[in-house]
C-alpha positions in Angstrom: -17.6 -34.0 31.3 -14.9 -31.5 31.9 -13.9 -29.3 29.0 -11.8 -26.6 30.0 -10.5 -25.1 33.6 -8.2 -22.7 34.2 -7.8 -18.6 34.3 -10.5 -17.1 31.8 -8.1 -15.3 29.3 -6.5 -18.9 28.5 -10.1 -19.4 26.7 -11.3 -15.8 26.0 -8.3 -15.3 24.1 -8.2 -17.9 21.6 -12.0 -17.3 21.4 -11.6 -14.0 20.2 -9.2 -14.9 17.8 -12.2 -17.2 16.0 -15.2 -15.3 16.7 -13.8 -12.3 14.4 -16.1 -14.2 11.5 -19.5 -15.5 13.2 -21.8 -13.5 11.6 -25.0 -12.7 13.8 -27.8 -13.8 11.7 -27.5 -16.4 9.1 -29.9 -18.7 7.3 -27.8 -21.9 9.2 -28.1 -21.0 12.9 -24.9 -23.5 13.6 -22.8 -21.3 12.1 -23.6 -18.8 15.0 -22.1 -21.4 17.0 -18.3 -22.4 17.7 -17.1 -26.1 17.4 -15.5 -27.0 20.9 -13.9 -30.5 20.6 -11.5 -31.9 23.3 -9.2 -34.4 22.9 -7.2 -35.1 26.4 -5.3 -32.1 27.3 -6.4 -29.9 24.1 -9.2 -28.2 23.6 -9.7 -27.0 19.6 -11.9 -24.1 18.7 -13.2 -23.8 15.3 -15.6 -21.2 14.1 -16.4 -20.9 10.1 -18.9 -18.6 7.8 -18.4 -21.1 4.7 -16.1 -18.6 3.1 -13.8 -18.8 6.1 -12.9 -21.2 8.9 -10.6 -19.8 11.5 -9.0 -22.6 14.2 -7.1 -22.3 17.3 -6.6 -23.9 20.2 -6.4 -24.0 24.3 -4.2 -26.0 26.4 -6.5 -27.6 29.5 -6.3 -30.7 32.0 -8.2 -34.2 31.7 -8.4 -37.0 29.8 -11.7 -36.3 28.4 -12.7 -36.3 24.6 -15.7 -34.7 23.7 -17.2 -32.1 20.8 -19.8 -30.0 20.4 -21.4 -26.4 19.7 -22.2 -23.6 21.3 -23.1 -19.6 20.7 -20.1 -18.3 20.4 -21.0 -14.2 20.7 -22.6 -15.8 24.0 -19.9 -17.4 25.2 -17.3 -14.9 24.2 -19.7 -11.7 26.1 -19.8 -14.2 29.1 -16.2 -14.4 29.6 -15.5 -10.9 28.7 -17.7 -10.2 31.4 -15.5 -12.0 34.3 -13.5 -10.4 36.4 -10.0 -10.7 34.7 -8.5 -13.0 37.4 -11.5 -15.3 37.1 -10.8 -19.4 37.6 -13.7 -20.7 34.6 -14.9 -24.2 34.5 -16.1 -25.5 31.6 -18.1 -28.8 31.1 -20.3 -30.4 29.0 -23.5 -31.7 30.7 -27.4 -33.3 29.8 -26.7 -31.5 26.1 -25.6 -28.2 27.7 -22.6 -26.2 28.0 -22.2 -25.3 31.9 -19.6 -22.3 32.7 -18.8 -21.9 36.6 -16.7 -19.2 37.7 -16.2 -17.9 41.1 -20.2 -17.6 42.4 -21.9 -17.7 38.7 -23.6 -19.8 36.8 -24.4 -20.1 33.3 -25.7 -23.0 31.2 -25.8 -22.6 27.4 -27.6 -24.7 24.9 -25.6 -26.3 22.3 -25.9 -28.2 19.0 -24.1 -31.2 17.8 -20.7 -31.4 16.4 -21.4 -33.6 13.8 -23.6 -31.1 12.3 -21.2 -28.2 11.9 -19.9 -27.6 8.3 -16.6 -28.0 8.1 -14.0 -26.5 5.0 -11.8 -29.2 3.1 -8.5 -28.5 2.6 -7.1 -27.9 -1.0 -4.8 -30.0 -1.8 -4.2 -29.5 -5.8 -1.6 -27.1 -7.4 0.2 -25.6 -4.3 2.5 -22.6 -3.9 3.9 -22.3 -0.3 5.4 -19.4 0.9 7.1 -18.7 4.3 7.4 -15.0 5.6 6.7 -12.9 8.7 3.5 -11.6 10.4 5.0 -7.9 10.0 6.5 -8.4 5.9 2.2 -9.8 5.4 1.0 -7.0 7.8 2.4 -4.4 6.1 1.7 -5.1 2.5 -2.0 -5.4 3.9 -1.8 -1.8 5.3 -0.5 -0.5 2.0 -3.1 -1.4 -0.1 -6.3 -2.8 1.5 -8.0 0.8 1.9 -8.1 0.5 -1.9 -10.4 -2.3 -2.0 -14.0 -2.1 -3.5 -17.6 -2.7 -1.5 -19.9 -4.2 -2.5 -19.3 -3.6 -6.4 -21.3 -5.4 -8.4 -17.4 -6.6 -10.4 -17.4 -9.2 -7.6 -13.4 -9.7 -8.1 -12.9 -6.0 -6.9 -14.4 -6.7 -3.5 -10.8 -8.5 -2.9 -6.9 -8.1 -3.1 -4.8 -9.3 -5.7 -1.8 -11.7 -4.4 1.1 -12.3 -6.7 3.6 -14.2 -6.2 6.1 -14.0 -9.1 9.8 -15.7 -8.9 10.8 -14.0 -5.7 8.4 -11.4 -5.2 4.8 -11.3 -3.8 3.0 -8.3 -5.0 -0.7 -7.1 -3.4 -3.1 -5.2 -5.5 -6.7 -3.5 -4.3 -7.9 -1.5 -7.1 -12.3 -0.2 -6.7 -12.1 1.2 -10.3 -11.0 4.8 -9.0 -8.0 4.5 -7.5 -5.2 1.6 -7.2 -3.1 0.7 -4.3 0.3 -1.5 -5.5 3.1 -3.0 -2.8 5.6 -6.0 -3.1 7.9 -7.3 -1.1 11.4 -9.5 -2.0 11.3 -13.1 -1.2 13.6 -15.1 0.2 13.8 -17.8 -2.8 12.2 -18.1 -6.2 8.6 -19.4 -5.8 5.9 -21.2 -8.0 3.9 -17.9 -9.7 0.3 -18.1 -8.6 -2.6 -15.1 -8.7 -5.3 -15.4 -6.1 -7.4 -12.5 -5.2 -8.4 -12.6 -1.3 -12.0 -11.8 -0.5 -12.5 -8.7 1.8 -13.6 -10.0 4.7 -10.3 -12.0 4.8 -8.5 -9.0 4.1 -9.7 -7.2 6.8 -9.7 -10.3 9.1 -5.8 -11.2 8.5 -5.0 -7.5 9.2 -6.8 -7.8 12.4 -5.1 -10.8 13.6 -1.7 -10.9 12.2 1.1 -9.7 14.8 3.5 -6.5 14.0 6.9 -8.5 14.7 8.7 -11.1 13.2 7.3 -14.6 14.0 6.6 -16.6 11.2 3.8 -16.8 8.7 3.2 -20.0 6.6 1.1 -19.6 3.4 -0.2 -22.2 1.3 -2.0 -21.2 -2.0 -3.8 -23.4 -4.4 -6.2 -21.9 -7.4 -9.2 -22.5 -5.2 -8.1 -21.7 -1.4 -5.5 -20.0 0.7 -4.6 -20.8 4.0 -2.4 -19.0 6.5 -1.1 -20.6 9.5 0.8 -18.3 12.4 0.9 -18.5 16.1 -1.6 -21.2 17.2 -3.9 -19.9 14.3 -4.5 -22.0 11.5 -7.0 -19.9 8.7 -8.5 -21.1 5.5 -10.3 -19.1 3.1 -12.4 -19.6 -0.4 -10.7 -17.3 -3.1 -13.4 -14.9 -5.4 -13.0 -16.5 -8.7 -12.5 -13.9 -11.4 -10.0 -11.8 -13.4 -8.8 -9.2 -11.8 -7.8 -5.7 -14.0 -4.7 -5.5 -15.7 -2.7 -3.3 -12.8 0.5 -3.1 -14.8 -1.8 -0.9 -17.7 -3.5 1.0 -15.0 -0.2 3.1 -14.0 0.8 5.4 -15.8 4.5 5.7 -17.1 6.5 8.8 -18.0 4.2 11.5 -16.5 6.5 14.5 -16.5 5.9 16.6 -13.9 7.3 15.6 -10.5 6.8 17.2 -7.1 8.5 15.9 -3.6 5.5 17.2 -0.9 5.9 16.9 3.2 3.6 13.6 3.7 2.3 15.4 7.1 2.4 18.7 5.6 -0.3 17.9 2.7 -2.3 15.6 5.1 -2.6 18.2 7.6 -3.9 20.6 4.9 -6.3 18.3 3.2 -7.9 17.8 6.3 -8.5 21.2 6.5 -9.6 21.5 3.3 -12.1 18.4 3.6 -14.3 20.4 6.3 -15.9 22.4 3.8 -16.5 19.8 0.7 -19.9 18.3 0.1 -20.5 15.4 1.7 -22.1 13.4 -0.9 -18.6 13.9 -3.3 -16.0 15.3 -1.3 -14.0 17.1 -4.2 -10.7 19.1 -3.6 -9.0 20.9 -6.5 -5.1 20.8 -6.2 -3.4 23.9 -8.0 0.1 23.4 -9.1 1.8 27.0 -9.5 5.4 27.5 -10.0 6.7 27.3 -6.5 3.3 27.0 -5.0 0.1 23.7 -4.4 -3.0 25.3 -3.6 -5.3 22.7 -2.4 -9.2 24.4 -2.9 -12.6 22.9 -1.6 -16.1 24.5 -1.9 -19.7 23.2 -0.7 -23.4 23.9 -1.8 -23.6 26.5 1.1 -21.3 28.6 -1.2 -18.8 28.3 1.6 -14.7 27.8 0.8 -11.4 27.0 2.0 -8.0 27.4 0.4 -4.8 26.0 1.6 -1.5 27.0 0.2 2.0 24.7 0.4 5.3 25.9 -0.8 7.0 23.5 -3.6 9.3 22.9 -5.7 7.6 23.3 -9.1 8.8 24.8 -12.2 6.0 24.8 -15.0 2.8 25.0 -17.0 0.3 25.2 -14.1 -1.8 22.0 -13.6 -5.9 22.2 -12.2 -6.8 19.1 -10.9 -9.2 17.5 -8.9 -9.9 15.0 -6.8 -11.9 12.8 -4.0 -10.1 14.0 -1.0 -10.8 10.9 0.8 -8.3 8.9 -1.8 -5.6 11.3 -0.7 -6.7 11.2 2.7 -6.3 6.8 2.6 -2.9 6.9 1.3 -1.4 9.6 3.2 -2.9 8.0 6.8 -1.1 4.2 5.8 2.0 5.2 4.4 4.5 5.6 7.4 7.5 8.1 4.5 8.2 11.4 5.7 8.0 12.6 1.7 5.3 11.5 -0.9 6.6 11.9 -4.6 3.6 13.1 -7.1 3.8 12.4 -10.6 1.4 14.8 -13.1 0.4 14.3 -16.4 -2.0 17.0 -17.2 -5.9 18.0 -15.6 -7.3 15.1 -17.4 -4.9 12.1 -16.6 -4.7 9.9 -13.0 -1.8 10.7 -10.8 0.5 8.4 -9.3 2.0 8.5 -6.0 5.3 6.7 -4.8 7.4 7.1 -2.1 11.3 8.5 -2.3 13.8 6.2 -4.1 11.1 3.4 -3.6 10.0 1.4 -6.1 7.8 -1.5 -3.9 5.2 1.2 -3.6 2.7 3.0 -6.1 -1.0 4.5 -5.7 -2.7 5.8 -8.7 -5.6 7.8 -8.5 -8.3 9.3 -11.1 -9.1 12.9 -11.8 -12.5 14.3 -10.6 -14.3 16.8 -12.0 -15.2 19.7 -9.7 
């Protein structure tokens, strides 16, 4: 029974676009698998980890309707492994999956369809929201770094999505610093708060495209789902309450200082070589007219960086995990980062020139 024929990037590619979430080993072997179910001239491929089910699709010839599973790391290192001009045959024979391409052979064992956990679709309490692949992409960038793993407060392990009137606001917070972005909407909206898991996070970023093609997003309390291109994406939300991020950054800090984003990246980096490696600490010493940015190790050895600014003041000590800096300075595209002080002892924020859609706070360490 034919499945599939035609040049081997018409199936690798939509492939690789569900195979992103097969985990390796789990305790249901099926979900190693990919469903492959053909219905005339479509063939739909539909992968899932219970958390997620990603499902696409491939355009093909026949008549033929047929479904079942297969391995899909298998399947997808097979085809990688074609020659990219490769003519691949798929079909469906005596329980196996047979692949002909050119002079090779391959014939993989599969499971059945009807076995293969599939997610249902929310359907209660829906927000729907319609936006590009780039507005979605770049919110993502701004503030996914910031996510938790593995911390034990489940509901950090994710991203915050607001959507509020005509705004949708992101979130990732891991307890030491917080990463904020929104972007305006088109037209008010039904307010909703999901929080993302990670894994979708990370998963969206990978697939979503940097231009403008649309982005359909459907929220309910319990799921989100994301359709774009030929993708169609569900995911389970973590169900928890997410920190209070409005209380988290700080208002009316009085010290302000406008720093050369590549400037104080370029010097951090620097400064990073000789931290410890277990808690890479840098202390940032604000002078009048001067940042010295100071890192020591347990080998006694140190570097000191030193950055003209404009700073009029009572000098400020303060330290912190480099890495933090390091995060937000590599994912925000400004030419200028504003930092706002308090004292030694309070978090800092950082914002970008005359905008407001932007804000990362970060704790004090001690050094």
């Amino acid at each position: 029974m034919l499945l599939f024929k035609g040049p081997r990037n018409q199936i690798l590619e939509p492939l690789q676009s569900v195979c992103g979430i097969v985990e390796k080993r789990h305790t249901l072997p099926i979900l190693s698998n990919v469903l492959m179910e053909k219905q005339g001239d479509r063939l739909t491929l539909l992968a899932t980890d219970i958390e997620i089910q990603i499902k696409t699709g491939a355009a093909t010839t026949g008549s033929d309707t047929a479904a079942l599973t297969v391995g899909a790391r298998k399947l997808q290192d097979i085809l990688r492994s074609l020659p990219e001009d490769a003519e691949v045959n798929l079909s469906f024979e005596d329980k196996r999956l047979q692949l002909k391409a050119g002079r090779s052979r391959f014939n993989l064992q599969t499971l059945p369809a009807e076995d293969f956990p599939r997610m249902a679709q929310a359907e209660a309490g829906q927000t729907r929201l319609n936006v590009t692949q780039k507005q979605f992409k770049r919110l993502l960038a701004l503030v996914q770094y910031a996510m938790a793993q593995q911390d034990i407060r489940y509901y950090l392990n994710g991203l915050l999505l607001v959507v509020k009137g005509n705004e949708m606001r992101m979130v990732a917070t891991d307890g030491h610093r917080l990463a904020y972005a929104s972007e305006t909407l088109g037209e008010q909206q039904q307010p909703i708060e999901v929080i993302l898991p990670r894994k979708t996070v990370l998963e969206l970023s990978r697939q979503l495209s940097d231009n403008d093609d649309a982005l359909e997003i459907v929220l309910s309390p319990t799921q989100a789902l994301f359709r774009f291109g030929a993708i169609e994406f569900i995911s389970k939300l973590i169900d928890g309450k997410f920190p209070d991020y409005e209380r988290v950054i700080p208002q009316g800090h009085a010290n302000l200082i406008k720093l050369s984003r590549t400037g104080l990246l370029q010097s951090l980096l620097r400064a990073k070589i000789l931290t410890n490696e277990k808690t890479p600490g840098v202390r940032l010493v604000f002078t009048n007219g001067s940042l010295k940015i100071i890192s020591n190790n347990t080998e006694r050895e140190e570097a000191q960086e030193e950055i003209e600014i404009d700073f009029q003041g009572d000098s400020i000590d303060i330290g912190f995990n480099v890495n933090y800096l390091l995060d937000v300075l590599n994912n925000v595209a400004a030419e200028e980062v504003e930092c706002r002080l308090g004292d030694s002892n309070s978090s800092a924020l950082l914002s970008l020139p005359g905008n407001e859609s932007f804000k990362y706070v970060v704790m004090p360490m001690r050094i």
